[in-house]
C-alpha positions in Angstrom: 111.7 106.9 88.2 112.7 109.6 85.5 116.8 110.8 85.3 116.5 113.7 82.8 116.4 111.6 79.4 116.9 108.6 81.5 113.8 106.6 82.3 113.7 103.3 84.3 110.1 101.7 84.6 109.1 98.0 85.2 108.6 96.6 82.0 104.9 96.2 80.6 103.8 93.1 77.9 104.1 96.4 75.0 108.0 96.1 75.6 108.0 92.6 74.5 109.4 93.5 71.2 111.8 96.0 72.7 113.3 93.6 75.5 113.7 90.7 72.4 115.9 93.2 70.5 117.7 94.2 73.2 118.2 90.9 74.1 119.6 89.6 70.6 121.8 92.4 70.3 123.7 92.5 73.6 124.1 88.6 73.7 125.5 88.9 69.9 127.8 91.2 71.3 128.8 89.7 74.6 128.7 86.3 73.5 130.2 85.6 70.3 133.2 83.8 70.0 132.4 82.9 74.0 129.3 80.5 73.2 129.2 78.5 70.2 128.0 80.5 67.1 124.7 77.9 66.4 124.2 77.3 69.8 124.1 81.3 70.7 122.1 81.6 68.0 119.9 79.3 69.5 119.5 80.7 72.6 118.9 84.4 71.0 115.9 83.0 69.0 114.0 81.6 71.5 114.1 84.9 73.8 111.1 86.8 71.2 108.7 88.7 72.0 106.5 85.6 72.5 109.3 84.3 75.2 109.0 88.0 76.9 105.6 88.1 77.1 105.0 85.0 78.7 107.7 85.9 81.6 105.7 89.0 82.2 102.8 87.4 82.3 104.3 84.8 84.6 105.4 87.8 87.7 108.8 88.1 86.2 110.2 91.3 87.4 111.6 93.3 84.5 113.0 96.9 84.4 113.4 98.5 81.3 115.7 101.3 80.8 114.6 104.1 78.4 117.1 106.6 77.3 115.8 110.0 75.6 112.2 107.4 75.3 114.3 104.6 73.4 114.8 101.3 75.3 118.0 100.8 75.7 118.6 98.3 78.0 117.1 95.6 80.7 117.1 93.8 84.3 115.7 90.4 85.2 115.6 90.0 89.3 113.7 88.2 91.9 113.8 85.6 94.5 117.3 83.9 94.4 117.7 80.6 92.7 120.9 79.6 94.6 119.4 78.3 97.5 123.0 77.1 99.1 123.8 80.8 99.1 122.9 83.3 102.2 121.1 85.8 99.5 117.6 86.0 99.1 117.6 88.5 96.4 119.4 88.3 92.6 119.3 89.7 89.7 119.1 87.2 86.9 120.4 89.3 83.9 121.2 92.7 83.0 122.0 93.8 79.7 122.5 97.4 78.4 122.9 97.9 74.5 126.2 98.5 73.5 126.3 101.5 72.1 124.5 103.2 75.4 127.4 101.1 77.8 130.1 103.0 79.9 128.0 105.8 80.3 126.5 104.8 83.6 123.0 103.9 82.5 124.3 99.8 83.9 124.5 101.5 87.1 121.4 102.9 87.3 119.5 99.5 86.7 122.0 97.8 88.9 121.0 100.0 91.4 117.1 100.5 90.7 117.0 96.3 90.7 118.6 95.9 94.1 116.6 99.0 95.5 113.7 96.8 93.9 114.8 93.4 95.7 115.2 95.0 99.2 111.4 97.0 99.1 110.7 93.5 98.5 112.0 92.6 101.5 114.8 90.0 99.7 118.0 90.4 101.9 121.3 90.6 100.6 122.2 89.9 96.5 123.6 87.3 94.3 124.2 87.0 90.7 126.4 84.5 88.4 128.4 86.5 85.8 129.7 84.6 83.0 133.5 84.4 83.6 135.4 85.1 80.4 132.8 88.2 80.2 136.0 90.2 81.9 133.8 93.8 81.3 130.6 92.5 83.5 133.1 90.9 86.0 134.4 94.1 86.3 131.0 95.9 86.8 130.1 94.0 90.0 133.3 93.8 91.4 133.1 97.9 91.0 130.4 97.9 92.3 131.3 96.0 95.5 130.0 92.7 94.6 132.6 90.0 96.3 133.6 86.9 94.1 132.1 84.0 95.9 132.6 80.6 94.1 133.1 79.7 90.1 130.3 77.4 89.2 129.9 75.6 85.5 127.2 75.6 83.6 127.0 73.2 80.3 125.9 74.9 76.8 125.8 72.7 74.0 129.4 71.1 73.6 130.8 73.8 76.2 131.3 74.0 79.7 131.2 77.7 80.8 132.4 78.9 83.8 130.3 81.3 85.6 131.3 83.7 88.8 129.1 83.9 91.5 128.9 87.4 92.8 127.1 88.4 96.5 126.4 92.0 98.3 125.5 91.3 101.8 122.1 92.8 103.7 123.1 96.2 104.6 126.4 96.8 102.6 126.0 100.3 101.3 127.7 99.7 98.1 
């Protein structure tokens, strides 16, 4: 699918090196002072392009955003993991670099990634949002995602809370 500049395209094993950096920067930038500074960057370095090229190779559906033909950004979506949860579609991460965020391009993968999830025939949406992350909290909510349940999910030393977000089969939003 092409927007003018804006270019969203499942991701090939070529963008390995593209989805790592984007990756690294937008958890550096989200994350810090959230997660543990050793233990983030942890969890950065083992997401290379090695780590990305495996998960392709492996079915994991990626969408790439490209923005004037420079990546700029990510989604992660499939199947849902939270079985206990009436969604059979969620999108696992999505990260846009932060100096392309606020300009709608979030939306557009948001958007792509659930049209993605219901031509596969995945009904309704779920995602876990990291709970002091007050900006992607935000997001969903906007984007008619109803708060659900606060799980926890242990990293390191810390216990992080995590928001469970759900769109329902056949909500328009």
């Amino acid at each position: 699918m092409t927007l003018g500049l804006t270019a969203l395209r499942p991701a090939r094993a070529q963008d390995a090196e593209a989805l790592a950096a984007i990756h690294e920067e937008t958890w550096r930038a989200t994350y810090r002072g959230v997660i543990d500074g050793i233990e983030l960057e942890r969890m950065i370095s083992r997401r290379g392009p090695k780590w990305w090229r495996t998960a392709l190779s492996r079915g994991v559906r990626i969408l790439v955003l490209h923005v004037a033909g420079v990546p700029a950004g990510y989604a992660t979506f499939g199947r849902s993991r939270m079985r206990e949860l009436p969604f059979e579609g969620e999108i696992y991460e999505l990260y846009v670099r932060p100096d392309h965020q606020g300009m709608g391009f979030g939306t557009e993968l948001f958007h792509a990634a659930r049209s993605a999830l219901e031509k596969s025939r995945l009904s309704g949406l779920a995602l876990r949002v990291l709970r002091d992350n007050e900006e992607a909290v935000r997001f969903y909510h906007n984007r008619g995602g109803q708060a659900l349940m606060t799980t926890r999910e242990r990293v390191a030393q810390t216990s992080l809370h995590l928001t469970v977000f759900g769109w329902f089969p056949d909500d328009p939003s």
